[in-house]
C-alpha positions as a Markdown table, in Angstrom:
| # | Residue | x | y | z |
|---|---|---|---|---|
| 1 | Unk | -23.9 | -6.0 | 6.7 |
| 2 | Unk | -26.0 | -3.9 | 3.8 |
| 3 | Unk | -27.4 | -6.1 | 1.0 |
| 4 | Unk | -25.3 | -5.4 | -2.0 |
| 5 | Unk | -26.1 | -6.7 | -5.8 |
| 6 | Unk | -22.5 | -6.5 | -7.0 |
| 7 | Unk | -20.3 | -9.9 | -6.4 |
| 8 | Unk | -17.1 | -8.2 | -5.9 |
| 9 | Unk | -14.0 | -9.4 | -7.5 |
| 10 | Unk | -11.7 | -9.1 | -4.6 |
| 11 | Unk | -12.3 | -8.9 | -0.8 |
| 12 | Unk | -9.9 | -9.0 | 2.6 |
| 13 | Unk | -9.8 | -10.3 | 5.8 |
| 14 | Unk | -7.9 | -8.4 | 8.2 |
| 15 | Unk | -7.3 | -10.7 | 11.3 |
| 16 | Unk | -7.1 | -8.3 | 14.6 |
| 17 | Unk | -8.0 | -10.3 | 17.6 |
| 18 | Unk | -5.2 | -11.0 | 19.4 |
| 19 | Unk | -3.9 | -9.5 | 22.7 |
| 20 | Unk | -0.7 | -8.5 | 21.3 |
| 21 | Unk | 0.9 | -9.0 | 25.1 |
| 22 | Unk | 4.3 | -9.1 | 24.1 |
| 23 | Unk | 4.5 | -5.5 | 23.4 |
| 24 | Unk | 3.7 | -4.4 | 26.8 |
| 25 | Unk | 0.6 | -2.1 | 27.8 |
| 26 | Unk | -3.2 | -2.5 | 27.6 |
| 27 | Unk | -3.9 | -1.9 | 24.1 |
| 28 | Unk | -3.6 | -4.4 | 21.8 |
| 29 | Unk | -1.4 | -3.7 | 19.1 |
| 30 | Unk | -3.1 | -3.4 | 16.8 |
| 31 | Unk | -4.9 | -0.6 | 18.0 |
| 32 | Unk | -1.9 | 1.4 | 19.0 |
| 33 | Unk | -0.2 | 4.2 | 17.0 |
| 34 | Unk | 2.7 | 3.4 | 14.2 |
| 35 | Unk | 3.9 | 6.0 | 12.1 |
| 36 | Unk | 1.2 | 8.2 | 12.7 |
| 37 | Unk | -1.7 | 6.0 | 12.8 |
| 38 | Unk | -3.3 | 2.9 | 14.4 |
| 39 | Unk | -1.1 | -0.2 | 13.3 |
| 40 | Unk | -4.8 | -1.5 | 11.6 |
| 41 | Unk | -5.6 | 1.4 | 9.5 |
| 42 | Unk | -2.0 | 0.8 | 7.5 |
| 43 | Unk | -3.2 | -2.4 | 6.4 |
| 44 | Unk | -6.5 | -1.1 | 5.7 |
| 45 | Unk | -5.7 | 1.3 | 3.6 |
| 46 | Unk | -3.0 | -0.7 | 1.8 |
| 47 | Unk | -6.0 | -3.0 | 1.1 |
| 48 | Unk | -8.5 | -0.5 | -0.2 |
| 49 | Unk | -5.8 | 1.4 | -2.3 |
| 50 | Unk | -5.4 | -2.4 | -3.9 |
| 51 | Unk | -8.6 | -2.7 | -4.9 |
| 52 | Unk | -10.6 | -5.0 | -1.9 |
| 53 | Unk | -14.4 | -4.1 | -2.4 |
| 54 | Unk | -15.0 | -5.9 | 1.1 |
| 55 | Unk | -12.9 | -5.9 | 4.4 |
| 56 | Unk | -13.9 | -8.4 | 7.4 |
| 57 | Unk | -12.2 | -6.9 | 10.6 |
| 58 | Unk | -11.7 | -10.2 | 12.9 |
| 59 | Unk | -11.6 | -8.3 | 16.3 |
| 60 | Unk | -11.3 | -9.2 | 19.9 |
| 61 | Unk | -15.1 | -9.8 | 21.0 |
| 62 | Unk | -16.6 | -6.5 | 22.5 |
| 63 | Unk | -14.4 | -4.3 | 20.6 |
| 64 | Unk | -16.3 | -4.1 | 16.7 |
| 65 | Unk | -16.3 | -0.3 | 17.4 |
| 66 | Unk | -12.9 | 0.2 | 18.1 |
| 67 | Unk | -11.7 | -2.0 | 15.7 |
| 68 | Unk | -13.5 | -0.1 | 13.1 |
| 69 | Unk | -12.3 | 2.9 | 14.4 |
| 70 | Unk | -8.7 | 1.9 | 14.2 |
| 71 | Unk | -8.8 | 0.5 | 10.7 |
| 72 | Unk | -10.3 | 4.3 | 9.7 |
| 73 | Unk | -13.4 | 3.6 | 9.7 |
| 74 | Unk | -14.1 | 2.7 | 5.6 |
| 75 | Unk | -16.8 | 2.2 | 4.4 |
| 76 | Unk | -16.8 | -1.5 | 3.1 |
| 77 | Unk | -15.5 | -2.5 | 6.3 |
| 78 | Unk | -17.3 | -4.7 | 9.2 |
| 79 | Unk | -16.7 | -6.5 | 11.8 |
| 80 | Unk | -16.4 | -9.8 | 13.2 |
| 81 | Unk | -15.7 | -11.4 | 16.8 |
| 82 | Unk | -12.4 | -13.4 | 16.7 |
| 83 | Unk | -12.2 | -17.1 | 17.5 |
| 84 | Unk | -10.0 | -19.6 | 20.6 |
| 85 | Unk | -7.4 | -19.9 | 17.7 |
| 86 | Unk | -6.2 | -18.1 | 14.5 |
| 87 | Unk | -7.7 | -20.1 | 12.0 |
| 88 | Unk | -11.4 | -20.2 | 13.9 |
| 89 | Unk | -10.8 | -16.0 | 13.4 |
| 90 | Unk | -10.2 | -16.9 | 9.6 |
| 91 | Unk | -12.8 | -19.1 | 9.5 |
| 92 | Unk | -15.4 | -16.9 | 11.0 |
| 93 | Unk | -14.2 | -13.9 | 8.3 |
| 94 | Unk | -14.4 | -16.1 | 5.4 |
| 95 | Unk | -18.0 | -16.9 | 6.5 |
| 96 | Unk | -18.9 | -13.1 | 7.0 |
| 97 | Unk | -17.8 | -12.6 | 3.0 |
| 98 | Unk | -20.0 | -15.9 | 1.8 |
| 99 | Unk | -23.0 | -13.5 | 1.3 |
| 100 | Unk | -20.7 | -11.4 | -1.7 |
| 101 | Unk | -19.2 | -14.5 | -2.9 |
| 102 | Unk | -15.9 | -12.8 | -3.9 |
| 103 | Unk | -13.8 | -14.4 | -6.4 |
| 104 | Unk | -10.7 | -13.7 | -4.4 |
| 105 | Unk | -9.7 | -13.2 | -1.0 |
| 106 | Unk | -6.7 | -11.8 | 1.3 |
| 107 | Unk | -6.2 | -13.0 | 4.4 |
| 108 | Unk | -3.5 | -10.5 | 6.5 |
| 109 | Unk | -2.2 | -10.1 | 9.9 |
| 110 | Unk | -3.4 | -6.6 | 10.8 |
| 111 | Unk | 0.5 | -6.8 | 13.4 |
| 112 | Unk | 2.3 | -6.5 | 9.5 |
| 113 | Unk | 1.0 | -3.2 | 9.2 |
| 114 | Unk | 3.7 | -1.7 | 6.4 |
| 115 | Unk | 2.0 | -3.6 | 3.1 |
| 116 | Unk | 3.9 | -2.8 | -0.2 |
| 117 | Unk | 1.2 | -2.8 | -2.9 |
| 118 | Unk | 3.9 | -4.5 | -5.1 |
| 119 | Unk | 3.4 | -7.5 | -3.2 |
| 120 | Unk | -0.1 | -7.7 | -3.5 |
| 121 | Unk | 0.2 | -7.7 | -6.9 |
| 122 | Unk | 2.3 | -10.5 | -7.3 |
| 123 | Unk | 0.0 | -12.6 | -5.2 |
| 124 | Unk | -2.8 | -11.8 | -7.3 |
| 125 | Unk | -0.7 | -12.7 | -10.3 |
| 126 | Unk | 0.0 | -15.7 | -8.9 |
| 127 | Unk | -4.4 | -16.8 | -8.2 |
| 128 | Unk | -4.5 | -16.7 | -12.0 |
| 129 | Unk | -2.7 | -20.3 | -12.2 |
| 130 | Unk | -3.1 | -21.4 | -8.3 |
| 131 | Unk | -5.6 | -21.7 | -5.7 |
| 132 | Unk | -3.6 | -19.8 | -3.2 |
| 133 | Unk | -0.6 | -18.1 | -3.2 |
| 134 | Unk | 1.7 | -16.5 | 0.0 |
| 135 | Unk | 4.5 | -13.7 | 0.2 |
| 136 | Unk | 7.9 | -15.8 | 1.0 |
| 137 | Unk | 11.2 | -14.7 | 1.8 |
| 138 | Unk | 14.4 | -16.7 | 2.0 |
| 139 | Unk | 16.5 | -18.2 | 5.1 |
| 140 | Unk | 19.7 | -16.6 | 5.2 |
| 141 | Unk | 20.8 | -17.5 | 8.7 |
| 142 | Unk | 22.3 | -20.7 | 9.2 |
| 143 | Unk | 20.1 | -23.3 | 10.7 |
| 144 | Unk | 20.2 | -26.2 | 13.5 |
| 145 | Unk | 18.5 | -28.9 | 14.6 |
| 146 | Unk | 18.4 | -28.9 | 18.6 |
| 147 | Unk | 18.1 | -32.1 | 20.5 |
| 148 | Unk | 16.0 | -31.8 | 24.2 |
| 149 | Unk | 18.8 | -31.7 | 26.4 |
| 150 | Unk | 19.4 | -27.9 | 24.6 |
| 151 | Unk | 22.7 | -29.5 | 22.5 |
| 152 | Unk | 23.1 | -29.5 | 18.4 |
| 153 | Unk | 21.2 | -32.6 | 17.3 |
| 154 | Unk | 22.4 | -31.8 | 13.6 |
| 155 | Unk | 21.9 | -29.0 | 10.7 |
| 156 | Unk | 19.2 | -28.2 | 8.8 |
| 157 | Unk | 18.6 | -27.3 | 5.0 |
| 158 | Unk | 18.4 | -24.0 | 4.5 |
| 159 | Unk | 17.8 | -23.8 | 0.8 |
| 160 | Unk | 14.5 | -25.4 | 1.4 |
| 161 | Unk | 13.1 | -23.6 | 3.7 |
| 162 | Unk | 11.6 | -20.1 | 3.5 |
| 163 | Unk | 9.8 | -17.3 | 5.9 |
| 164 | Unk | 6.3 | -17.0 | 5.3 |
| 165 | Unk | 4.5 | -13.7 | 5.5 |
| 166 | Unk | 1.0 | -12.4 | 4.9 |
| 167 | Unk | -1.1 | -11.4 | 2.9 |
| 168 | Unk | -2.0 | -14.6 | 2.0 |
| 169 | Unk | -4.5 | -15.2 | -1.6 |
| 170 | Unk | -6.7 | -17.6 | -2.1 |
| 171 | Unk | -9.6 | -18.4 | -4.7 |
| 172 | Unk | -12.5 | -17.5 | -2.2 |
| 173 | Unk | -14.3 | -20.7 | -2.7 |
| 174 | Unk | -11.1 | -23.3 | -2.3 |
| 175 | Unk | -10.1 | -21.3 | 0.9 |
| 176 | Unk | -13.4 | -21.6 | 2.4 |
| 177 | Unk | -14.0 | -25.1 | 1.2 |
| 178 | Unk | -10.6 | -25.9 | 2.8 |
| 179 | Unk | -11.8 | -24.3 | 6.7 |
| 180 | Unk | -14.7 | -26.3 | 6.7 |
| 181 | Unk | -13.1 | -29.5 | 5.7 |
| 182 | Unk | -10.5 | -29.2 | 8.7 |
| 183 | Unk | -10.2 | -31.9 | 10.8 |
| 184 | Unk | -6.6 | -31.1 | 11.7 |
| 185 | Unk | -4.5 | -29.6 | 14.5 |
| 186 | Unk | -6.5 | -26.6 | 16.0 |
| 187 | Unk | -3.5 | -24.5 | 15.4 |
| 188 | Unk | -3.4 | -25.1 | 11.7 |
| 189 | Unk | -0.3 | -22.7 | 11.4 |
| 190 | Unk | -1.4 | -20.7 | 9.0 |
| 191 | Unk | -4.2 | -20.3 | 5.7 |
| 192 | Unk | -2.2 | -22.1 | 3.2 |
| 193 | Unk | -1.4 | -25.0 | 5.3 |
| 194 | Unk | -5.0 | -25.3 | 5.7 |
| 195 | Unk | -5.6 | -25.2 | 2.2 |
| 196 | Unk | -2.6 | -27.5 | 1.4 |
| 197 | Unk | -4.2 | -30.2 | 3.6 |
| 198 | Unk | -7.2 | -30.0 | 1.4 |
| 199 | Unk | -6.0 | -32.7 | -1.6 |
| 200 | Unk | -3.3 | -33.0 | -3.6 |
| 201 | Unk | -4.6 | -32.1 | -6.7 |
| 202 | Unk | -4.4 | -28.0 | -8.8 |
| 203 | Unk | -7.2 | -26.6 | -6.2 |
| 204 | Unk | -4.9 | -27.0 | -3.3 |
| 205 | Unk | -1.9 | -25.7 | -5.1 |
| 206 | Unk | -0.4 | -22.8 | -3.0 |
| 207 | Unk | 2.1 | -20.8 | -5.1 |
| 208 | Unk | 5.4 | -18.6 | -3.7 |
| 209 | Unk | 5.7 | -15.1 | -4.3 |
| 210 | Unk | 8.6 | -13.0 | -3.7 |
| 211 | Unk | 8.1 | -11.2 | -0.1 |
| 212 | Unk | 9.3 | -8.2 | 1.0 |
| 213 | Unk | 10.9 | -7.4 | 4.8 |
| 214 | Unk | 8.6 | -4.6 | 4.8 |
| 215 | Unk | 6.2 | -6.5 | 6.0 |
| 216 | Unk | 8.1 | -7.2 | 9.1 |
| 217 | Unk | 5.7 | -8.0 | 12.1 |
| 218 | Unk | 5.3 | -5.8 | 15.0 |
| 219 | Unk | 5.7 | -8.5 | 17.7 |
| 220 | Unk | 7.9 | -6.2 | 20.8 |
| 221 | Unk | 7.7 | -2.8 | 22.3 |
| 222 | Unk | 11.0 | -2.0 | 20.6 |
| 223 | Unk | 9.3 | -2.9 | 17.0 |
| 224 | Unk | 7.1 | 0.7 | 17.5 |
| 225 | Unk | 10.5 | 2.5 | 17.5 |
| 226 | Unk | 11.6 | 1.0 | 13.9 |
| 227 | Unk | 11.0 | 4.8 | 12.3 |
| 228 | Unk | 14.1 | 5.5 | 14.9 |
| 229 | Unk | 16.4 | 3.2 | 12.7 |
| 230 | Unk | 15.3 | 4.7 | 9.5 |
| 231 | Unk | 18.0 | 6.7 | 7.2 |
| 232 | Unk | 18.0 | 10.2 | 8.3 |
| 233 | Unk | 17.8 | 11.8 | 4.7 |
| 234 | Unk | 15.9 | 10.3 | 1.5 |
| 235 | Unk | 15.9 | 11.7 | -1.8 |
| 236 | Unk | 13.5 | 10.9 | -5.0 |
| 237 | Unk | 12.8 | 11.7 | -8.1 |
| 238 | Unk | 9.7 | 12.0 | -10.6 |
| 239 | Unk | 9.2 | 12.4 | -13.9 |
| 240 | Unk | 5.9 | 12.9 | -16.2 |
| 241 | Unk | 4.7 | 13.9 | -19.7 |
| 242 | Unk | 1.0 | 14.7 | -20.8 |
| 243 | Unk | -0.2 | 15.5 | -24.6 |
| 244 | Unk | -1.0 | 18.9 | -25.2 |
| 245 | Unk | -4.5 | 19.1 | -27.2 |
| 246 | Unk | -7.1 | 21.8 | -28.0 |
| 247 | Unk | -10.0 | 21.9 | -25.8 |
| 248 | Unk | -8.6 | 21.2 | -22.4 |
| 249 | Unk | -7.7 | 23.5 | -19.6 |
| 250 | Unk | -3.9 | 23.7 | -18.7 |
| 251 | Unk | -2.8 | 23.2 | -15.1 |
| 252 | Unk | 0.9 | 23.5 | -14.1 |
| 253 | Unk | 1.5 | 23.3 | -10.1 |
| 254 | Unk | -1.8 | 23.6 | -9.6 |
| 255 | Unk | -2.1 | 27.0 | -11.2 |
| 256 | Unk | -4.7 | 27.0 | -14.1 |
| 257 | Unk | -3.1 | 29.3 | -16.9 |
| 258 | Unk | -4.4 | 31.2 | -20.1 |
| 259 | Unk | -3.7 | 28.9 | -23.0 |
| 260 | Unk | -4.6 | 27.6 | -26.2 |
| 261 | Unk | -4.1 | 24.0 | -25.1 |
| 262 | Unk | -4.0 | 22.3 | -22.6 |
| 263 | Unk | -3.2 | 18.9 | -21.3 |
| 264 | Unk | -4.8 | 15.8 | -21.5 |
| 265 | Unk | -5.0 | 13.2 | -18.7 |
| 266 | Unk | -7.6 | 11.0 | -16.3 |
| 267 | Unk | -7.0 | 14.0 | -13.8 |
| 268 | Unk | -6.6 | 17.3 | -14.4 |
| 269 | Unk | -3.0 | 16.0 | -15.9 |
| 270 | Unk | -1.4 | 18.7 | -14.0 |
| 271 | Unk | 2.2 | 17.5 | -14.8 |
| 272 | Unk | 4.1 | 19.0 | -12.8 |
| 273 | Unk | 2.6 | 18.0 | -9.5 |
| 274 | Unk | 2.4 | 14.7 | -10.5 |
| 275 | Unk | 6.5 | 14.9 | -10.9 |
| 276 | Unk | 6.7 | 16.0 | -7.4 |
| 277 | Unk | 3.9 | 13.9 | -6.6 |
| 278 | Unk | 5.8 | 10.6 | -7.4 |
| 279 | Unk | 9.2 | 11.9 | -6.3 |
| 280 | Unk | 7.7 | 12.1 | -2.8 |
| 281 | Unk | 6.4 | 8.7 | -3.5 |
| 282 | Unk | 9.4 | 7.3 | -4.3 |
| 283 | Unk | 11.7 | 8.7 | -1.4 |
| 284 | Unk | 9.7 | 6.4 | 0.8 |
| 285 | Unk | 9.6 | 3.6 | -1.2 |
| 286 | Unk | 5.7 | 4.0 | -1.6 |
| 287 | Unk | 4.8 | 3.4 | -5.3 |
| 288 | Unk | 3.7 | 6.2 | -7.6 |
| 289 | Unk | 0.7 | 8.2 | -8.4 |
| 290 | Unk | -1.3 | 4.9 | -10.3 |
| 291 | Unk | -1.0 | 3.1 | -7.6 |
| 292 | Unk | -2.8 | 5.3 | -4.9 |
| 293 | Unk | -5.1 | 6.8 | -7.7 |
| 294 | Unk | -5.4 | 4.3 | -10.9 |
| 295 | Unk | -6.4 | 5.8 | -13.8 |
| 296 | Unk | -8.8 | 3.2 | -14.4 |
| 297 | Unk | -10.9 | 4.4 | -11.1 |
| 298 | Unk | -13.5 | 6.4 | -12.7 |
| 299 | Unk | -14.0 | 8.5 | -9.2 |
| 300 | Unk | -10.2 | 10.3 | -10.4 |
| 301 | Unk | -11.6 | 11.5 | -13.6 |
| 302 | Unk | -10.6 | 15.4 | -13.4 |
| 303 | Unk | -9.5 | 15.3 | -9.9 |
| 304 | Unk | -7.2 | 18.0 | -9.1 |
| 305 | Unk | -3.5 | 16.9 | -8.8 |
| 306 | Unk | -3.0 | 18.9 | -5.7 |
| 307 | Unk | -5.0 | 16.7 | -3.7 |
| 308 | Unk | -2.5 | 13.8 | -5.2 |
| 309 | Unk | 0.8 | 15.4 | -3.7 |
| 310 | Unk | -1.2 | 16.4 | -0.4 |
| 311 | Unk | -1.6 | 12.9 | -0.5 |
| 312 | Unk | 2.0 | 12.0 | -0.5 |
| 313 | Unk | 3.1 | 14.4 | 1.3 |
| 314 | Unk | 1.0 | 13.1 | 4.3 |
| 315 | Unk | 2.3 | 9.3 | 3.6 |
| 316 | Unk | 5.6 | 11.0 | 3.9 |
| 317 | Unk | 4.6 | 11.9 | 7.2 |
| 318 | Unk | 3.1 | 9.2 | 8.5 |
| 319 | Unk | 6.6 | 7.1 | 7.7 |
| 320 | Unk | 8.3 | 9.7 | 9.5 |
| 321 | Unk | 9.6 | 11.8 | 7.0 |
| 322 | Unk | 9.4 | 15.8 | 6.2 |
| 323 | Unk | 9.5 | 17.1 | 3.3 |
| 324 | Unk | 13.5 | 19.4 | 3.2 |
| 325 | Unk | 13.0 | 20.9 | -0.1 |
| 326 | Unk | 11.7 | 20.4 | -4.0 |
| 327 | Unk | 13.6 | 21.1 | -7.3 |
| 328 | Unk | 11.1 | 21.4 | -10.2 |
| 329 | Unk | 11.7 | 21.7 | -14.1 |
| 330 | Unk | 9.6 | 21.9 | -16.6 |
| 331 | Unk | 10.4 | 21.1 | -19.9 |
| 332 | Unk | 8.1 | 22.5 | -23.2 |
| 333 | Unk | 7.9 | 25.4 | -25.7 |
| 334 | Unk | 5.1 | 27.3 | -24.3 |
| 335 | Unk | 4.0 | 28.8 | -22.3 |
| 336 | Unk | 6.1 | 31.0 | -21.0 |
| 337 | Unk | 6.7 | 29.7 | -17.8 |
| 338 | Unk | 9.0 | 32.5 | -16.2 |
| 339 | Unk | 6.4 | 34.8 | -15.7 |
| 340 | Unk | 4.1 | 32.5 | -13.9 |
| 341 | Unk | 7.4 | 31.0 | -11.4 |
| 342 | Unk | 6.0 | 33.0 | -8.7 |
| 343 | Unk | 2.5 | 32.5 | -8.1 |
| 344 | Unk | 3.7 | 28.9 | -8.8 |
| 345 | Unk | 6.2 | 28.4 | -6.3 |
| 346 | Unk | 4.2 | 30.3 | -4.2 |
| 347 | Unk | 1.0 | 27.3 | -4.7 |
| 348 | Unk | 3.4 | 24.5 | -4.5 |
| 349 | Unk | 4.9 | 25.7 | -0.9 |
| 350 | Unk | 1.5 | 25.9 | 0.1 |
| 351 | Unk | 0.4 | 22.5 | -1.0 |
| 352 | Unk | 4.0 | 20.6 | 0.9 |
| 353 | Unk | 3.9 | 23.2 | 3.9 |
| 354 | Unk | 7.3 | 23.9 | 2.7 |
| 355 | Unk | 8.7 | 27.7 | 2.9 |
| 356 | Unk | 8.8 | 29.2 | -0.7 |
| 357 | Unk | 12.6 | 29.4 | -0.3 |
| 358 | Unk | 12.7 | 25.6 | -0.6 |
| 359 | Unk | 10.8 | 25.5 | -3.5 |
| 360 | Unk | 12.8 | 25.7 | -6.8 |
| 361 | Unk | 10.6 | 26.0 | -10.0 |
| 362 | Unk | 12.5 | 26.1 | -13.5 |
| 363 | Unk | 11.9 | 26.0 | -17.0 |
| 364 | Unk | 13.8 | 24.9 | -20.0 |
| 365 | Unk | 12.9 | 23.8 | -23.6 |
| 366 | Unk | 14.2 | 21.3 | -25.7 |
| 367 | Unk | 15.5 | 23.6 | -28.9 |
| 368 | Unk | 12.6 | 22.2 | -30.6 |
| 369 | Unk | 13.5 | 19.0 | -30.5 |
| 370 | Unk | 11.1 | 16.1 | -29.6 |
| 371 | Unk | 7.8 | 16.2 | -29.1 |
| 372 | Unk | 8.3 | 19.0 | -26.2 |
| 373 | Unk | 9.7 | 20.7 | -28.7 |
| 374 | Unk | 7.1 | 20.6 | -31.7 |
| 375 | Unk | 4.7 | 21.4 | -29.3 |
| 376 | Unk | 3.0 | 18.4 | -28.6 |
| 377 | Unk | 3.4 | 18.1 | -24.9 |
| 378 | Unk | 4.8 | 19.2 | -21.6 |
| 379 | Unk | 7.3 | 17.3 | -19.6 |
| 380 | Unk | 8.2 | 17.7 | -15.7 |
| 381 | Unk | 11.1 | 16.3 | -13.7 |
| 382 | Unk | 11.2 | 16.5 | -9.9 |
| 383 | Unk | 13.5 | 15.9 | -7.2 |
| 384 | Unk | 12.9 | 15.7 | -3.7 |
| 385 | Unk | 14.3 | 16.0 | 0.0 |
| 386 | Unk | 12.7 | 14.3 | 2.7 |
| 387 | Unk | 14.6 | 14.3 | 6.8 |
| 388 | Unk | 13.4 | 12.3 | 9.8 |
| 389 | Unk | 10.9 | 13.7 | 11.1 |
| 390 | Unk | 11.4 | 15.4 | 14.8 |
């Protein structure tokens, strides 16, 4: 791996060496196509959009290339052979990172491919008062105890139990410290069982996080068909506001019109395509606009919007959806927006692929009321359509 002088804050671990037999076929899983892509780029890019400086591929030995190929090939990514067991994979990651000493590290099953950011969040939450801390979700089935001759040896307790998921977080240097003090099973289950084994006291705390069945793992053939149990319509909705100021340029559905203001923002603050932008976003359950393009990410200062909704519009396709149709107001005093409508409309079906027909772009004002209405900014509300995809 290239030298680097910057200890970055947070890393990841993608572990991707298993067979993945159980879904039939010669390709491992995790190289095989979900929702558009290879079932490793999703949690690739889930973990780049988070904020991972670092990614350690664990692969199958021989197959660094293709690994690196399926994740998408980014750029902080590399590659390491796998291990006889899941935890000698982990262990073999977390010693591929000890040159950049992250302070943090996520350790995720590459077969959990559909990795709500919101989650990741709340793990990293959780590191600022724990060593570790894993995505949990409840038992809701009943539960037995079963004797060897197949026959009910008694009930369980539910309420105590929970289903563990990944990504797991860990402080980098109590998760490593923990791999190389193992002296238990070679199976150790998972990361923070290893790391739970490693004393009793704060450092080997593991907290619990609320999960999310998102992150569902593709474990049989039928689990590549999920998109076919999806709802067959979604609808969302977006809504934005920008300051209008002197000296800026005024965008509006990626049109740049003849003002005396114009709107201020990290981007190009083109609020009405970030309205659509996180409608689209929201029909699939996939954040909003900060969350694939913070606005503390210097590389998005003055980016064009439009490259935002192309952006969400392709998410929207790789989780089976088309877009059906956009309904667009925008709220202010001025401009004038009805002379505009068509060149508009016109830019906005172009950016979705939609036809212009299903592209509704209106105006109102607020009867001078507010701050839309003294002049101080422009507001935007979209709604979208999205249908399973063919």
């Amino acid at each position: 791996m290239p030298a680097t002088t910057a200890l970055p804050a947070l890393s990841a671990i993608i572990v991707a060496a298993g067979k993945g037999l159980r879904v039939g076929g010669d390709t491992p899983k995790q190289f095989r196509s979900w929702r558009g892509k290879p079932v490793l780029q999703h949690s690739a890019e889930a973990l780049v959009a988070a904020g991972c400086e670092r990614i350690v591929i664990v692969a199958p030995p021989g197959l660094h290339d293709e690994a690196l190929a399926a994740a998408g090939s980014p750029e902080i990514a590399t590659a390491v052979d796998g291990g006889a067991s899941r935890q000698d994979s982990v262990r073999a990651g977390l010693e591929c990172l000890v040159e950049f000493s992250p302070d943090r590290v996520l350790i995720h099953d590459a077969a959990r491919p559909d990795l709500p950011f919101a989650v990741i969040e709340r793990l990293l939450s959780a590191l600022e008062a724990n060593a570790g801390a894993i995505p949990a979700l409840p038992v809701v089935d009943s539960l037995a105890r079963a004797a060897e001759n197949g026959t009910m040896a008694g009930k369980a307790d539910r309420g105590a139990l929970r289903r563990v998921q990944t990504p797991q977080a860990f402080r980098f240097g109590d998760i490593l410290a923990a791999h190389r003090a193992w002296t238990g099973p070679t199976d150790a289950g998972d990361d923070a069982q290893v790391l739970a084994a490693a004393g009793p006291d704060s450092a080997s705390s593991v907290a619990l996080v609320q999960g999310d069945e998102r992150l569902k793992k593709i474990t049989f053939a039928e689990d590549f068909d999920d998109t076919m149990k999806a709802p067959q319509f979604r609808i969302g909705q977006g809504y934005d506001v920008h300051r209008l100021v002197t000296g800026e340029e005024l965008w509006l559905c990626g049109i740049k019109l003849d003002h005396d203001k114009g709107l201020a923002g990290h981007s190009d603050a083109d609020v009405a395509l970030h309205a659509i932008t996180d409608a689209v976003l929201g029909a699939i359950g996939d954040g909003d606009i900060g969350t694939h393009f913070p606005p503390s990410d210097p590389k998005w200062a003055g980016a064009r919007s439009a490259q935002f909704l192309e952006h969400a519009v392709e998410l929207a396709s790789n989780a089976g959806y088309a877009l059906g149709n956009i309904d667009l107001t925008i709220i202010c005093e001025a401009p004038k927006i009805g002379p505009h409508r068509p060149v508009m409309r016109a830019e906005v079906a172009r950016l979705t692929g939609l036809d212009e027909s299903a592209v509704s772009i209106k105006a109102t004002t607020t009867e001078r009321l507010g701050f839309t209405g003294r002049g101080e900014g422009i507001a935007a509300q979209a709604i979208v359509g999205l249908s399973k995809s063919a």
